[in-house]
N, C-alpha and C positions, 0 to 999 in steps of 0.2 A: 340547477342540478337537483333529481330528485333522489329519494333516499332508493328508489332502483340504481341508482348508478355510484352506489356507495357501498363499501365493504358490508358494512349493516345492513343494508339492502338488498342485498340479493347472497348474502352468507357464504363461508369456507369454499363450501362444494362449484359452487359455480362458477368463483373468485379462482381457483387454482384451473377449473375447466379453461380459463379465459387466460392465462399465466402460463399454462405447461406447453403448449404451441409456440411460444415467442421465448424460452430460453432455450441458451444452445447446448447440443446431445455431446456425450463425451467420447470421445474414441475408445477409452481404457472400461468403458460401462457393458458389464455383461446384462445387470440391472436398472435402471434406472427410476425416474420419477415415476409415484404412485403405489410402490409396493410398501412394505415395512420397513425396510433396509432396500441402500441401493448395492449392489454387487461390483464392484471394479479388479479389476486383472490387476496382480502386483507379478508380473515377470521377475521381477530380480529379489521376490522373496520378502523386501521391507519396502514401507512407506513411508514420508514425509507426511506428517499431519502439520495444520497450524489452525489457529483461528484467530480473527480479529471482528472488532464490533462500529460500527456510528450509531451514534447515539443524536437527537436533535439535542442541541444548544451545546454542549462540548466539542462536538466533531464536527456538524454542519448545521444551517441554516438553511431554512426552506427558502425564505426570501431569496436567496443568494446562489442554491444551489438546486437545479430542475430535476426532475425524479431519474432522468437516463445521466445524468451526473452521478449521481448517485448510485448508480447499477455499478455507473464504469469505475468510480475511486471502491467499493466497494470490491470488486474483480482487482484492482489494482492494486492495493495494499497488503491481499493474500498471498496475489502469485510472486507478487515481490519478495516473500518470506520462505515461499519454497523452493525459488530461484537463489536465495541466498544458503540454503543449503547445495546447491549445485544439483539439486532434481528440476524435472522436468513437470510442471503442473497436467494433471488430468482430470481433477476433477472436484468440483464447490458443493458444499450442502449449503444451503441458506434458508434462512430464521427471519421472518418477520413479526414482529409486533406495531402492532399503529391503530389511529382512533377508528371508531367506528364510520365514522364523519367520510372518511379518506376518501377519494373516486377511485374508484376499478381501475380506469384506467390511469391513475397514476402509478399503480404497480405496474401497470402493462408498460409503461414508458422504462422502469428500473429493471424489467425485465428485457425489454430492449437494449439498457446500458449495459446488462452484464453479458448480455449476446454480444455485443461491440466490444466489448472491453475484452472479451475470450478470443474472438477472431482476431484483435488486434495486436494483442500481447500474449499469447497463447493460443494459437492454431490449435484444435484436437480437444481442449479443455472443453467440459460442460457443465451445468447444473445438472447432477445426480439425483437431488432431494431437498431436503428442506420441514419447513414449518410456518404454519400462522397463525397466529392471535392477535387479541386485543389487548392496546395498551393505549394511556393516556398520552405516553413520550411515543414519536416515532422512532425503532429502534432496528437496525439491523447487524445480524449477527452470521457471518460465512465461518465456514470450515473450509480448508483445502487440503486438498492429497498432492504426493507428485510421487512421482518414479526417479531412484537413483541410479535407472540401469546399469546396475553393478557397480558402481562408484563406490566409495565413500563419502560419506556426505562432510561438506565442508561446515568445522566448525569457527566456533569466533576463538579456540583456543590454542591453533596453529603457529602464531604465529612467531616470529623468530628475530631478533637480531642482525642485523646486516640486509634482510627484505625490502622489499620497497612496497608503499602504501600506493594503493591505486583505488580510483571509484571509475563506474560506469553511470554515466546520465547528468541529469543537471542538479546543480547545487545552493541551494538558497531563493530558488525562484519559486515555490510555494509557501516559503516565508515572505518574500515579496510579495505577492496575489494577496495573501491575509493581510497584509499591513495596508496594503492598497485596498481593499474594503472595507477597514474599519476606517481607513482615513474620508474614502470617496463615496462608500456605498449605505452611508445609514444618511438618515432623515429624521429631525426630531429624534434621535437616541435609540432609533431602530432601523435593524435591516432594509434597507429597500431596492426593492427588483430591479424595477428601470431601470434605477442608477447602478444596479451590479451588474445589470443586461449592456447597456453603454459602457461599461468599465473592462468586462471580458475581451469585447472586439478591441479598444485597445490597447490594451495592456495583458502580452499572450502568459506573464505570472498569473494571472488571475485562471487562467485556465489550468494550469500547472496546479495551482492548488484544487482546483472545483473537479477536475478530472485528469489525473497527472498518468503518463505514458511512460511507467517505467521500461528498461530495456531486461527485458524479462528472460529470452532468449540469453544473454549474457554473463547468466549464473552457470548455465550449465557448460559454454563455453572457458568460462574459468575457471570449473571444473575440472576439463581437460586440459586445460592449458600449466598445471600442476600447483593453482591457488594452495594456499595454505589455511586461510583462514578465510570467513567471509559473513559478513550482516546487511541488513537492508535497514538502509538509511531513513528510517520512519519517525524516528524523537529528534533530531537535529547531528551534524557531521561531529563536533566535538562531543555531544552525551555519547552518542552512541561512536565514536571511535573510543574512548574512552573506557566502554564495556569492552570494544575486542580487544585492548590493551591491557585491561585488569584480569580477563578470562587468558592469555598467553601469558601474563608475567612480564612484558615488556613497556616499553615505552611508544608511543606513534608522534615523528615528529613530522609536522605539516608545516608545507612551504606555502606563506601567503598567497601570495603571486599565482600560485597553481589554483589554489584554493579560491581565489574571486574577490572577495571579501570577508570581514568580519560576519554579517548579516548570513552568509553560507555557514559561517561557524556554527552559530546557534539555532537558526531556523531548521524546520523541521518536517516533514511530510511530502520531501521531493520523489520517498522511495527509489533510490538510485542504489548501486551496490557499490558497497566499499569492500576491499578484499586486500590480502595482501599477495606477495609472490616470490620467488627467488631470485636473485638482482638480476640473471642474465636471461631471466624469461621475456619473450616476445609476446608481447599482451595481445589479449585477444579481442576482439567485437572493438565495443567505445571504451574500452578502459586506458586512461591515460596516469601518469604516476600525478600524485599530489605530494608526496612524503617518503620519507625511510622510516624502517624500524629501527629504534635503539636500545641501548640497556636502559633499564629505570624504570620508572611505572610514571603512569599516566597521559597526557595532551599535552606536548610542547609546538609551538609554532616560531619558526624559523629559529628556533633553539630554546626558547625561554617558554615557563612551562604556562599554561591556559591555563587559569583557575575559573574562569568569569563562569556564573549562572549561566547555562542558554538551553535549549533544545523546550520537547514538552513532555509533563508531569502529567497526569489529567488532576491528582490530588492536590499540586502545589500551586498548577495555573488555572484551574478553574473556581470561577470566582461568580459566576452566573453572568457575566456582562459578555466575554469575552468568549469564542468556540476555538 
């Protein structure tokens, strides 16, 4: 490789000339990439904003994870967050920082994942806009919008007493995939590809964590379906039920059995949506009950309350060995 076919090598202007062809256009964009600001249509008056970050060595590992991985968990963690408002995503800004060193075309490939990851889990959605620099860590950082076509957006503080606790998607199997690459995929005390290239095909956790498929579509269906409360499952099932229990004032009591395992408990980064509902509602998309609401505060499972550590911290679990 020569320094032509590297960030440094051929600079911004030409690097985004090569980038803006291969993300996908948004429906809701009157403006899009290239001006100062991108323009998007808010019909019902407000928007859903969020933002989430990877970062190399806390979030991912190159070794481990290929640049259209990358595009796609990056598209994936967002729309999860504006699905869990019960809006509908239209539209990503995204921020890159990374060495100079980088290949072009490995952006071109994370530009691919977040085209894949929009058609796959949000029809209509696109990249709007964005940013790039130079940094020593590769770093990327999305924004997302969404539409609550006239809804109210669903918060984590609905929730009620007598409801029933329900998620959509899977649960603990990108806790599973991490566990499984730190067990199978290092060499000498570091990441290594083969062995995480062999590891993915079999074992489909590893892909759930390296590029996970929330049901995205399913926020806004539980929206309608007269959710009460609702969060995207991004820290682990108990941290983050835990938060919609402390924000309602109630307690979430989780049935094992429903629930899969312990390792579902604590694990974290499936992006599935937990939500609650009114007991005689007819759940909509994948959501299946795991739990009732009760009186009390905090995580009981099959009645006795969860204290255990688990989900993820970046400040209390990052320790420089572990992402």
């Amino acid at each position: 490789m020569t320094t032509a076919d590297t960030l440094g090598g051929i600079g911004e202007g030409a690097t985004l000339a090569r980038i803006f062809p291969r993300l996908p256009s948004a429906s809701a964009a009157l403006v899009g990439p290239g001006d100062d600001s991108a323009l998007l249509e808010a019909p019902d008056g407000r928007f859903v904003v969020t933002t989430d970050m990877l970062v190399h060595g806390p979030d991912f590992r190159l070794a481990w994870s290929s640049a259209h991985d990358l595009g796609w968990k990056a598209a994936a963690s967002n729309l999860a967050d504006v699905a869990a408002m019960g809006a509908v995503p239209t539209g990503l800004v995204v921020a890159v920082a990374a060495p100079a060193e980088t290949p072009v075309t490995f952006l071109e490939e994370f530009a691919d994942g977040l085209r894949d990851g929009c058609a796959a889990m949000a029809p209509g959605c696109g990249v709007v806009g964005g940013d790039l620099s130079v940094s020593a860590t590769l770093t990327f950082a999305v924004t997302a919008f969404g539409d609550l076509e006239g809804r109210a957006p669903i918060l984590r503080s609905g929730a009620r007493a007598g409801e029933v606790v329900a998620v959509s998607g899977v649960l603990g199997a990108a806790a599973t995939g991490l566990r499984l690459l730190f067990a199978e995929a290092v060499v000498g005390g570091e990441p290594d590809a083969a062995a995480a290239a062999s590891l993915r095909l079999a074992r489909p956790e590893v892909l759930a964590q390296l590029a996970p498929t929330p049901p995205i579509a399913d926020g806004r269906l539980a929206a309608l379906a007269g959710a009460t409360a609702m969060l995207d499952l991004s820290d682990g099932l108990a941290l983050d039920a835990r938060r919609l229990a402390m924000a309602s004032g109630v307690a979430l009591d989780l049935a094992l059995s429903a629930v899969g395992s312990r390792e579902a408990l604590t694990g974290g980064e499936d992006h599935s949506l937990l939500a609650t509902f009114p007991a005689e509602t007819i759940l909509p998309g994948g959501f299946r009950v795991i739990g009732r609401v009760v009186s009390g505060a905090g995580v009981l499972v099959d009645g006795t309350a969860f204290d255990e550590r688990g989900g993820w911290d970046p400040y209390e679990d990052w320790n420089g060995e572990r992402g």
